[in-house]
C-alpha positions as CSV (number, residue, x, y, z in Angstrom):
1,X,-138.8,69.2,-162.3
2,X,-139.6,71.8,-159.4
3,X,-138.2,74.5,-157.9
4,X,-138.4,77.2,-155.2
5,X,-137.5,80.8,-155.5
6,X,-135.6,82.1,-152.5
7,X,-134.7,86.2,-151.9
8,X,-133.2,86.8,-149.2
9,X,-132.4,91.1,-148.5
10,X,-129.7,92.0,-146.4
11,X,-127.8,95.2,-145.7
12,X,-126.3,96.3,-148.7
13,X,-127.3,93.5,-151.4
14,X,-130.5,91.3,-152.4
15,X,-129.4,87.5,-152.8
16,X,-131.6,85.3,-155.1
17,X,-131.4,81.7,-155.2
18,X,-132.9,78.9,-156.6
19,X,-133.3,75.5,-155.4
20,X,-134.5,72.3,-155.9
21,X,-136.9,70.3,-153.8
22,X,-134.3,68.3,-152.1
23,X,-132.5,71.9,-150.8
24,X,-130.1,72.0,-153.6
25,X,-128.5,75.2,-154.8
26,X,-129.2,75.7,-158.5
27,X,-128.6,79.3,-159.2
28,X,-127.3,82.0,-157.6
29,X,-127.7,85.8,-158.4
30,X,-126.8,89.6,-156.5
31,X,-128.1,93.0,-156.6
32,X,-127.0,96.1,-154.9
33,X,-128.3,99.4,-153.3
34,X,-127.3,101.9,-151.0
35,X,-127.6,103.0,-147.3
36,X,-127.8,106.2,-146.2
37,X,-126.8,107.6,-143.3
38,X,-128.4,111.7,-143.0
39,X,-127.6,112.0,-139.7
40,X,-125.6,110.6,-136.8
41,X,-127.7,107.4,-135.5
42,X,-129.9,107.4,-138.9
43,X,-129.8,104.7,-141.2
44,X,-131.9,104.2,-144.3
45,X,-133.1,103.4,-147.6
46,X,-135.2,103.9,-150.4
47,X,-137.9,100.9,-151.1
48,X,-137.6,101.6,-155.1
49,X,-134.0,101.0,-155.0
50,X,-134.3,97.4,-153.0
51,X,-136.8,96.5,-155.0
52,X,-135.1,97.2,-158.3
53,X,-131.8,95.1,-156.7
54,X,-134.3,92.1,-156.0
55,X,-135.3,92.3,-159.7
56,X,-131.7,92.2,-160.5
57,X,-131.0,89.5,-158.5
58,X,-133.7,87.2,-159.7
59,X,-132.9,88.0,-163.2
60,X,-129.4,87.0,-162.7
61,X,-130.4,83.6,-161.0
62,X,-133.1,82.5,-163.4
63,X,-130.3,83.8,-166.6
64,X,-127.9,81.2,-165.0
65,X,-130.5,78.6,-165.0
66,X,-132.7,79.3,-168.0
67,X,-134.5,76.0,-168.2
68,X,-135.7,76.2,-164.4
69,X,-137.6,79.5,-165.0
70,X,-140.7,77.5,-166.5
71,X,-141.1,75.0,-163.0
72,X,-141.1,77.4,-160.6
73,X,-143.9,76.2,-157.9
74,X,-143.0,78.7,-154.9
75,X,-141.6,81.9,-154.2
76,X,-140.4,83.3,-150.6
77,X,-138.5,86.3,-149.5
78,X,-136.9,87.0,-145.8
79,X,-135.2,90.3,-145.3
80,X,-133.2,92.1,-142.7
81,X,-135.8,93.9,-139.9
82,X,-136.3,96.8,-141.7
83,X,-139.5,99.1,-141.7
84,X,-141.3,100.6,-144.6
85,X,-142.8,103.4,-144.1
86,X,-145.4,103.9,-146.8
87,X,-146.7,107.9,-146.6
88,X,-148.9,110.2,-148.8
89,X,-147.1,113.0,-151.0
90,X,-143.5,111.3,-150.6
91,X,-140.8,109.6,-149.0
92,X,-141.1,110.7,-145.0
93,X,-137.3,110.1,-144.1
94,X,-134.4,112.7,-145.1
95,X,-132.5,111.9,-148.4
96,X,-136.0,110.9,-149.9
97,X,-136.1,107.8,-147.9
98,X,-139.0,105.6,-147.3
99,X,-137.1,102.5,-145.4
100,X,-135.4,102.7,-141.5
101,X,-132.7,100.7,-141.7
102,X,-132.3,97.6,-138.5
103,X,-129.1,99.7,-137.5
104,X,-131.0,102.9,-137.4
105,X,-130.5,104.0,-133.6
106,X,-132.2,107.4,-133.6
107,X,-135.0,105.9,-131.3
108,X,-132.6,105.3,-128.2
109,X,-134.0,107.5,-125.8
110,X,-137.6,106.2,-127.1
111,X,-136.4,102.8,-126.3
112,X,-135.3,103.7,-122.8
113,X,-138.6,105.4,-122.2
114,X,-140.5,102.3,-123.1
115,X,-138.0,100.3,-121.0
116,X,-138.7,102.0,-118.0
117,X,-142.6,102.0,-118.5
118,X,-142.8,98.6,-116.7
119,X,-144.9,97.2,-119.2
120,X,-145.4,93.3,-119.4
121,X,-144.6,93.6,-123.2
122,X,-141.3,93.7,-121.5
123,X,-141.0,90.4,-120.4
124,X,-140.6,89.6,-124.1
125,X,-138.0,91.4,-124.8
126,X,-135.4,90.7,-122.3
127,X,-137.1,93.6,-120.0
128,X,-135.3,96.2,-122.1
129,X,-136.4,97.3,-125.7
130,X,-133.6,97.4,-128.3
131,X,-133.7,100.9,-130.6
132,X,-133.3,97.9,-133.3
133,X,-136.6,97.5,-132.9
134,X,-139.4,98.7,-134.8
135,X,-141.4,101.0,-131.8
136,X,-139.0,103.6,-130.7
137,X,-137.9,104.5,-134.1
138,X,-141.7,104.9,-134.7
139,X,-142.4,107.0,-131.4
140,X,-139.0,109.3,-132.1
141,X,-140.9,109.9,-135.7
142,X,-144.4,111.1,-134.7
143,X,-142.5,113.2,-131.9
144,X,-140.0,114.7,-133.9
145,X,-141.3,114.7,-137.0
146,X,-144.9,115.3,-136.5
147,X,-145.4,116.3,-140.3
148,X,-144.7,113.4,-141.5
149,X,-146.0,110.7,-139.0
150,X,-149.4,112.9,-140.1
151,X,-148.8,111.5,-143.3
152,X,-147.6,108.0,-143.0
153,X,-150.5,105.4,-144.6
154,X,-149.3,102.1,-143.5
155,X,-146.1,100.7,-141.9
156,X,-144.5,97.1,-142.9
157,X,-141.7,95.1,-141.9
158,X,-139.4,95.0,-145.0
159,X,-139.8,91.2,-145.6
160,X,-143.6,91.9,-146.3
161,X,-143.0,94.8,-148.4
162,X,-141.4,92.3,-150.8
163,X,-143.9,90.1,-150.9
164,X,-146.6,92.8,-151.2
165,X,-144.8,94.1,-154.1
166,X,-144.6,90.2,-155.7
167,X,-148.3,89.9,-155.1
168,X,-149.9,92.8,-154.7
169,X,-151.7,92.1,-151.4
170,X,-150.9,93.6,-148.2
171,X,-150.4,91.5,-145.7
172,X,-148.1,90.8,-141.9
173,X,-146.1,88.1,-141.3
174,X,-146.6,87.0,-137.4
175,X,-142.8,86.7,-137.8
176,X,-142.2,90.9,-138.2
177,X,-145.1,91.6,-135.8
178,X,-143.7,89.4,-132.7
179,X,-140.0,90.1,-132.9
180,X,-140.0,93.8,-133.3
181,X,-143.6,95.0,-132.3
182,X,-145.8,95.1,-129.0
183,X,-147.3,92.4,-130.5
184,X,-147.5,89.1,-128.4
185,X,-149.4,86.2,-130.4
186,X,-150.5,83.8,-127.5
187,X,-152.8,86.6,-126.5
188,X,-156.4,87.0,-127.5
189,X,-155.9,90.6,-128.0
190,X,-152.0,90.6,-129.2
191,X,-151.7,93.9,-129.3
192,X,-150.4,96.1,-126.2
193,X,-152.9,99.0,-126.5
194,X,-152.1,99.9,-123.3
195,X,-148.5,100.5,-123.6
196,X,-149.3,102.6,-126.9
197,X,-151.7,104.5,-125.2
198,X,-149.3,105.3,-122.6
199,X,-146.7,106.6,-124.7
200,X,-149.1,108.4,-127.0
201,X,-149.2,106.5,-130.1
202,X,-152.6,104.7,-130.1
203,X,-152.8,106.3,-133.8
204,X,-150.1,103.3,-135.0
205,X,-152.9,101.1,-135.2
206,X,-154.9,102.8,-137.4
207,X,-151.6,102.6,-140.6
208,X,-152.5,99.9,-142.7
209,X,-153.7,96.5,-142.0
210,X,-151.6,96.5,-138.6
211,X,-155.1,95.0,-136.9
212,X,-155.5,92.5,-139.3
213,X,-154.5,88.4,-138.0
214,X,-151.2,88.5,-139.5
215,X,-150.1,85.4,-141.4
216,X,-147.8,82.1,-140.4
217,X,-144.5,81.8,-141.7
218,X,-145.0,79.3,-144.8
219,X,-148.6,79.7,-145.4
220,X,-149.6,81.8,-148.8
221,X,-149.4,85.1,-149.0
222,X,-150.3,85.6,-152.3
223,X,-149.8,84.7,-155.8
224,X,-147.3,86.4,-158.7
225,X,-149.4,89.5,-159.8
226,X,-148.9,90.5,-163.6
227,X,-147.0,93.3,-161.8
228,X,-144.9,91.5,-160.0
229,X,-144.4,88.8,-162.8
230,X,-143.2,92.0,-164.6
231,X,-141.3,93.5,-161.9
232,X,-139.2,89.6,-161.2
233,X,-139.4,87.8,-164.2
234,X,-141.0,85.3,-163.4
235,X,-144.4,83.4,-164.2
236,X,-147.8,85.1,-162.6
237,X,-149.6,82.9,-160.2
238,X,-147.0,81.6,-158.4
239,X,-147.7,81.3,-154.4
240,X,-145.7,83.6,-152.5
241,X,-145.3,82.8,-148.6
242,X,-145.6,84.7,-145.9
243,X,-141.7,85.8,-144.9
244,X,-139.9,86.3,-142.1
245,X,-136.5,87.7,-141.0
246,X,-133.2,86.9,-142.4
247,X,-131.9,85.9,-139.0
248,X,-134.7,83.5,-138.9
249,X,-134.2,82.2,-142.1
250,X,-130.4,81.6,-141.7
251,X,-131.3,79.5,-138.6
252,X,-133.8,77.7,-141.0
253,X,-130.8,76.5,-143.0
254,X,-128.3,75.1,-140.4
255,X,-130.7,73.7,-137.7
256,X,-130.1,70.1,-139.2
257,X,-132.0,67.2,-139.8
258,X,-133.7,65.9,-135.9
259,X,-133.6,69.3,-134.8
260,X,-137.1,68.9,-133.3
261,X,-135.6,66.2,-131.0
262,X,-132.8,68.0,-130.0
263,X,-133.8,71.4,-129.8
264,X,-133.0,72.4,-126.4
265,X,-129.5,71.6,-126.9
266,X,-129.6,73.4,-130.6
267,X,-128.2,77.0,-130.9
268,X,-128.0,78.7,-134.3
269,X,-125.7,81.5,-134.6
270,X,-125.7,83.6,-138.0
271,X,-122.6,86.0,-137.8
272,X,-122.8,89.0,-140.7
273,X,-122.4,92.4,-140.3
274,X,-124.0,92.2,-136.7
275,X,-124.6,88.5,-135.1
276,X,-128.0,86.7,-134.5
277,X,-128.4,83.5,-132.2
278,X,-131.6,81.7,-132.4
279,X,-132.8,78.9,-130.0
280,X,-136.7,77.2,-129.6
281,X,-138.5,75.7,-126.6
282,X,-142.0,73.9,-125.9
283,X,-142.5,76.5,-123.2
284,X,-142.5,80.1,-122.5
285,X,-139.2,81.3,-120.9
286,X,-138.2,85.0,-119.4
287,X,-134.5,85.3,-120.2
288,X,-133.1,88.8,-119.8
289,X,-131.0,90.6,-121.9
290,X,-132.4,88.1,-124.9
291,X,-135.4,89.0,-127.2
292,X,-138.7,86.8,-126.8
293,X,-140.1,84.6,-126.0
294,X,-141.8,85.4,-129.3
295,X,-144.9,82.2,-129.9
296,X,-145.3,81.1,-133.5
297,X,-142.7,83.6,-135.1
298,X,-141.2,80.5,-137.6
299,X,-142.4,77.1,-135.8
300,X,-146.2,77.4,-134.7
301,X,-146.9,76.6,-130.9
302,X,-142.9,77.0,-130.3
303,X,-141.1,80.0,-128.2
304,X,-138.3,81.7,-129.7
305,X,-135.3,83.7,-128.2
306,X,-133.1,85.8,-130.4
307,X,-129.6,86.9,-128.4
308,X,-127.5,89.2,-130.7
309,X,-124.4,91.3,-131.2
310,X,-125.0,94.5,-133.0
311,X,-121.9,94.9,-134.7
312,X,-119.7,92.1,-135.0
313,X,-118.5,91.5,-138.7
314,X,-118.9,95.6,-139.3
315,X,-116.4,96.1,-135.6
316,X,-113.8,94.1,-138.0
317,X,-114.1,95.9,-140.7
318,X,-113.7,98.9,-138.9
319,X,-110.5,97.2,-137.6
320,X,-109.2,96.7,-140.9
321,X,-110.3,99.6,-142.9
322,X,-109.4,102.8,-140.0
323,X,-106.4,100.8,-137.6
324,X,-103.4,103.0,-138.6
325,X,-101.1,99.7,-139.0
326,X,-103.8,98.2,-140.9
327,X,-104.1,98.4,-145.0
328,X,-106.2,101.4,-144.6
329,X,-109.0,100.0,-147.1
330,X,-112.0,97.4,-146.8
331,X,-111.9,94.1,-149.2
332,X,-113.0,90.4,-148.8
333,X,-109.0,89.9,-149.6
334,X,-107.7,92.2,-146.9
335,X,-109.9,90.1,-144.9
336,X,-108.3,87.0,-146.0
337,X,-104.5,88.3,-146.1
338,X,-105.3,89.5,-142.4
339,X,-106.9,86.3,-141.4
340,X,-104.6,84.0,-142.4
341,X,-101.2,86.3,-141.3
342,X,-103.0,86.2,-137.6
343,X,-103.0,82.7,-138.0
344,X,-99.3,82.5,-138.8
345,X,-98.5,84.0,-135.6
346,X,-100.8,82.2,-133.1
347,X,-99.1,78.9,-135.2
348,X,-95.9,80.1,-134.3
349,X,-96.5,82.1,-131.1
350,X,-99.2,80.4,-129.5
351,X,-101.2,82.2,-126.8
352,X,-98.4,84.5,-126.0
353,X,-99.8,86.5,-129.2
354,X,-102.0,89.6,-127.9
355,X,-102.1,88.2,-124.7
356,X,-102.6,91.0,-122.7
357,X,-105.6,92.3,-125.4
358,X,-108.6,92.1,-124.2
359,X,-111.9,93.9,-125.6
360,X,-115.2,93.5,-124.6
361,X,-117.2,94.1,-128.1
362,X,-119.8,96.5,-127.6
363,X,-119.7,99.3,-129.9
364,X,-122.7,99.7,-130.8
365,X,-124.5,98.8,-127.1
366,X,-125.0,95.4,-126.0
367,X,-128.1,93.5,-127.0
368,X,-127.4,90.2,-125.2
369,X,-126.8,89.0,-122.0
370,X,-127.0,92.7,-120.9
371,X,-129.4,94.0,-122.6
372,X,-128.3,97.9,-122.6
373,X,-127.7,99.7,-126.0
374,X,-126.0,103.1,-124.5
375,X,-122.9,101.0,-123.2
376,X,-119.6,100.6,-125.4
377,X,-116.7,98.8,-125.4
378,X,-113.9,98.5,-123.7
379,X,-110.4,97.6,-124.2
380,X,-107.2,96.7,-122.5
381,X,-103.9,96.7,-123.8
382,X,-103.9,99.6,-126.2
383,X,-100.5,101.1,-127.1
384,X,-99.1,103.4,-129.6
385,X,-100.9,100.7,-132.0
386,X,-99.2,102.3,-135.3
387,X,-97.3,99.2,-136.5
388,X,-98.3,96.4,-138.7
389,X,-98.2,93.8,-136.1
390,X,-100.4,96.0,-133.4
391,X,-102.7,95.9,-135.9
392,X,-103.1,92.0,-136.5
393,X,-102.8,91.7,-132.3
394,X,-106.0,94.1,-132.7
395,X,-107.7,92.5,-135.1
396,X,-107.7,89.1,-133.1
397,X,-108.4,90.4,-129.8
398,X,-111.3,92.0,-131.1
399,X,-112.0,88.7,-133.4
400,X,-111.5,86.6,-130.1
401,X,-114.0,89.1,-128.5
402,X,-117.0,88.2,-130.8
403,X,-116.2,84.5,-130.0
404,X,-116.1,85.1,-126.3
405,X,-119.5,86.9,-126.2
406,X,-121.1,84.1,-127.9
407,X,-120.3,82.0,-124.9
408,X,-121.1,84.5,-122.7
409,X,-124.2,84.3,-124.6
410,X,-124.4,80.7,-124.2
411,X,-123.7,80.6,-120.8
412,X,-126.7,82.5,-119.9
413,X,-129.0,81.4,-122.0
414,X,-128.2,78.1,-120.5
415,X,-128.9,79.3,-117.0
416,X,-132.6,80.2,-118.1
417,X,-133.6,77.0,-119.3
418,X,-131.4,75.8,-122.0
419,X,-128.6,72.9,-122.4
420,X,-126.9,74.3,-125.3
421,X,-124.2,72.3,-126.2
422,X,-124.2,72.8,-129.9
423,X,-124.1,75.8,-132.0
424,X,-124.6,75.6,-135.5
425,X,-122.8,78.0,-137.6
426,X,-123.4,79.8,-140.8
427,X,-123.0,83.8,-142.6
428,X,-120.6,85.6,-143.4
429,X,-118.4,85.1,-140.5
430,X,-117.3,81.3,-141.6
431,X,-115.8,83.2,-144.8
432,X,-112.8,84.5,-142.1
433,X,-110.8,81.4,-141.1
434,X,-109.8,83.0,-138.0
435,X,-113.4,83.3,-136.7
436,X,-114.3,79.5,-137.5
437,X,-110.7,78.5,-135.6
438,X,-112.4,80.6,-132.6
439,X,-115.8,79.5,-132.7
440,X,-114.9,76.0,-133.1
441,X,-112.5,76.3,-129.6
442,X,-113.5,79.5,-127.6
443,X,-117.2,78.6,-127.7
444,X,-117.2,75.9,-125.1
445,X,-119.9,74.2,-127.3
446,X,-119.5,71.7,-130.5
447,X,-119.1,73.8,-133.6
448,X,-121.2,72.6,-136.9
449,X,-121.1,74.0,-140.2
450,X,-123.8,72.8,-142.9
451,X,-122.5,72.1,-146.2
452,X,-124.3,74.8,-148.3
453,X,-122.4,78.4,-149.5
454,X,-126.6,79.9,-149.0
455,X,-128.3,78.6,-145.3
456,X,-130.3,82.1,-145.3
457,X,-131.5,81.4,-149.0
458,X,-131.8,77.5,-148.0
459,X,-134.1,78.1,-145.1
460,X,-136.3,80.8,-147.5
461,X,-136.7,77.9,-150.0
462,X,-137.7,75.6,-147.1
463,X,-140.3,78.4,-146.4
464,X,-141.5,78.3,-150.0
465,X,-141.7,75.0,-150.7
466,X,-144.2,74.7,-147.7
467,X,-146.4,77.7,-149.2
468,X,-146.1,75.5,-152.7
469,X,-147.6,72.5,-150.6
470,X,-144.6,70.6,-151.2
471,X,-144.4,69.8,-147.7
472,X,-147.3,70.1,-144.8
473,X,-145.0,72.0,-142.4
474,X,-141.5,73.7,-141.6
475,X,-140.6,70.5,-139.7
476,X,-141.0,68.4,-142.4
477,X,-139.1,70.8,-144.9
478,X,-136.2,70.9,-142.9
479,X,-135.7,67.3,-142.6
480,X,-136.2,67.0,-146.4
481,X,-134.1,70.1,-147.6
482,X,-131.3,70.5,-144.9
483,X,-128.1,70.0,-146.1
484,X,-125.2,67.3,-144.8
485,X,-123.1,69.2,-141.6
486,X,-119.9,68.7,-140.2
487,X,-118.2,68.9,-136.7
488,X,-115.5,71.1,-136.0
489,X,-113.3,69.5,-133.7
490,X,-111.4,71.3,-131.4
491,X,-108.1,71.7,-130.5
492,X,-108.1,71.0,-126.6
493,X,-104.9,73.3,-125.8
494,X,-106.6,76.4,-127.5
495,X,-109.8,75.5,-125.7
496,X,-108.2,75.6,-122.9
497,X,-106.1,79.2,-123.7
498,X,-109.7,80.5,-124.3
499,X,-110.8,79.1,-120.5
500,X,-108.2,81.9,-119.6
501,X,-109.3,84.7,-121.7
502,X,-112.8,83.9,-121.0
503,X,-112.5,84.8,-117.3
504,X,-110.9,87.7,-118.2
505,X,-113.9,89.3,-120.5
506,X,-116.4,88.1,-117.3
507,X,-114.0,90.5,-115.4
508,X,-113.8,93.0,-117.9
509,X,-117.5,93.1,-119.1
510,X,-118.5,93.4,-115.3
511,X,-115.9,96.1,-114.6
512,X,-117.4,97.9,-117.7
513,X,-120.9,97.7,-116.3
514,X,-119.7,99.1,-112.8
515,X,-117.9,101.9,-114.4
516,X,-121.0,102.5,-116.3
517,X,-123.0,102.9,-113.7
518,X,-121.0,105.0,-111.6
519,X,-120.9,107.2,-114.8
520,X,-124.7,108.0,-115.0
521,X,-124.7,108.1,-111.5
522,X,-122.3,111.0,-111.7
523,X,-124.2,112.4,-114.9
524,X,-127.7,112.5,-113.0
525,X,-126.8,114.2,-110.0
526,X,-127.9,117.8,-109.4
527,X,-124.5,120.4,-110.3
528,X,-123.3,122.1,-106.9
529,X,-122.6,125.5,-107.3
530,X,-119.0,126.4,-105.1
């Protein structure tokens, strides 16, 4: 009898899960905490509060399995790309926050800034750095808020807070340091001092143990401290792995048995609140618009690229809860009645329904192909949108949206170097019926689903098992713990209804770009007095 803690952190919840060494889901439990949003383009938390919901939700997984507590062998914990931001005398954030949020956008001229410095760190990030990431929100703190960067002690990506707080030992994952720092690990010296220097924030460095060799996903972290034994519930002296990223973690889950042989053909997509699509090579690739290539950040010696869409499941629920013909409240239901009333109609009316909707889905900036997160969307085929059914033809053209900019997505990731041709699916989006009907035939790929209601958990117990030496590598854990999968097949007359509507978001999202353009063209030119 074994079994491997998983924690998994996202947005608004911490997930627990335990599993068994074969990947099996045992136990599930939940625990909530807030976001706060002080200011336009802030986002954050407080670390006591997420760590209080991650005791709640281990408690509530080891109470539903009360005879698994006592053979727990491993413990890992993956998390959304947060930063701590540990500082003497208090919480350095407004609304006694310690935690930026991944949405946290305050850092957007910052990240233009960096863009435009030239530096080769950029050839790692698409050539453009996202205000997602963790650098600009840093730079926009020690400039405007000079007080408090004076105070800061040490800085951690929010899956190795966790397992700090399990173990008590401070330590990086290579996983937080090469998605969302100058940090490039196939370098002797991975750090970009050059590029801090240049923007005037050499003094990162000297915050914790940022110049420390950070460890690989799946090796030990630590063991369960007394503290954190107390904190969890659980038995000191269990390993703790290094973590990683929830993104990287739902990927974990759904790659599939043979993924190693098929991995240039292998995309996963993880569709929440925003949307993360995770592919691997042998060899270093420059794809613009896409994050990476990041070496080692989940499968040593291998290059990753993470595409993304930063609000996809949250442009939906804006839909539902704000659309004046819409229910006028947010609910997993009002999902579900929505979903399956859209359905209805495209049964009945076929591709007739909201055919002259057409949005290209960047409201919150466009992380891939373009790369550019000051653009928005755009839509056509807006009316006096006050009745019922404007809102359902709104709520699939901007559903159908998501789905087209995954191929787009695709489509040019498949032009740098990739043969994608199958894109395993998993999150929150496969709880919408309408989404899976459009993945499955708007994608222009095969769809698979895995059969397990927790891939993010699933691939964080794959990651603790391999700290518990139950199996010598990542590889080897998925092809021991992933779960059966399943083909969506498609239906070739709405596969070929999406051919038409694809075009038409190619046309769209280019126009966009032009008139974009032409905008900060106009914007930047010097005013002429008459």
């Amino acid at each position: 009898m074994t079994h491997l803690l998983a924690v998994d952190v996202g947005t608004l919840s911490a997930r627990a899960g335990l599993f068994d060494v074969a990947g099996a889901l045992i136990a599930t439990g939940t625990g909530s905490f807030e976001l706060f949003k002080p200011l336009d383009g802030h986002a954050v938390y407080r670390m006591d509060d997420i760590w209080e919901a991650v005791g709640v939700a281990v408690r509530a997984a080891l109470a539903a399995a009360p005879d698994r507590a006592g053979t727990l062998r491993g413990i890992a914990f993956d998390a959304t790309s947060s930063l701590v931001a540990q500082a003497e005398g208090g919480p350095p954030l407004d609304g006694a926050a310690d935690v930026f949020c991944w949405m946290d956008h305050r850092g957007e001229c910052e990240a233009e800034e960096i863009s435009r410095t030239g530096d080769r760190y950029l050839d790692h990030v698409g050539g453009s750095v996202s205000p997602e990431m963790h650098l600009p929100k840093l730079l926009w703190l020690k400039r405007h808020r000079p007080r408090d960067w004076a105070r800061l002690s040490a800085i951690r990506d929010l899956c190795d807070e966790l397992a700090r707080r399990a173990t008590g030992i401070d330590r990086h994952s290579v996983c937080g340091l090469a998605c969302k720092m100058p940090y490039l690990p196939a370098e002797p010296d991975p750090w970009r001092r050059d590029l801090l220097t240049q923007l005037g924030i050499s003094d990162l460095l000297r915050l914790g143990h940022l110049q420390e060799t950070p460890g690989r996903v799946g090796t030990v972290h630590g063991t369960v401290s007394s503290g954190g034994a107390a904190d969890l519930a659980v038995p000191a002296g269990i390993p703790v792995s290094v973590g990683l990223i929830d993104a990287e973690a739902g990927a974990l889950g759904v790659l599939g048995r043979g993924f190693s042989a098929r991995m240039n053909g292998t995309l996963a997509l993880i569709g929440g609140t925003s949307t993360c699509y995770m592919a691997w090579a042998e060899d270093e690739r420059r794809v613009p618009g896409v994050w990476g290539p990041f070496k080692d950040a989940v499968f040593p010696g291998y290059w990753m690229h993470e595409a993304g869409q930063s609000l996809s499941g949250a442009a939906l629920d804006a839909v539902l809860a704000y659309h004046p013909g819409g229910p006028g409240g947010l609910s997993t239901r009002a999902h579900a009645e929505t979903a399956r009333a859209v359905l209805e109609l495209l049964d009945s009316e076929g591709p007739a329904f909201a055919s002259r909707r057409h949005v290209v889905p960047d409201w919150l900036g466009n992380r891939s192909p373009l790369g550019d997160a000051s653009v928005r969307a755009l839509a056509t085929g807006l009316g006096e949108d006050t009745s019922p059914r404007r809102f359902l033809e709104h709520y699939y053209a901007t559903a159908r949206s998501l789905a087209l900019q995954s191929r787009h997505i695709i489509d040019h990731l498949n032009a740098h170097g990739y043969a994608i041709d199958r894109v395993m699916l998993s999150g929150g989006h496969l709880k919408n019926p309408l989404l899976v009907r459009l993945y499955r035939d708007a994608l222009g790929a095969e769809a698979v689903t895995s059969e397990t209601p927790e891939p993010v958990l699933l691939g964080t117990a794959m990651v603790a098992a391999v700290a518990a030496g139950l199996y010598p590598d990542l590889f080897a854990a998925l092809e021991a713990m992933a779960p059966a999968q399943r083909l969506l097949p498609k239906d070739r007359d709405w596969a070929y209804a999406h051919d038409g509507a694809y075009r038409i978001y190619l046309k769209l999202f280019a126009t966009r770009n032009e008139i974009d353009a032409e905008a900060r063209a106009w914007l930047a030119a010097p005013a002429t007095m008459s």
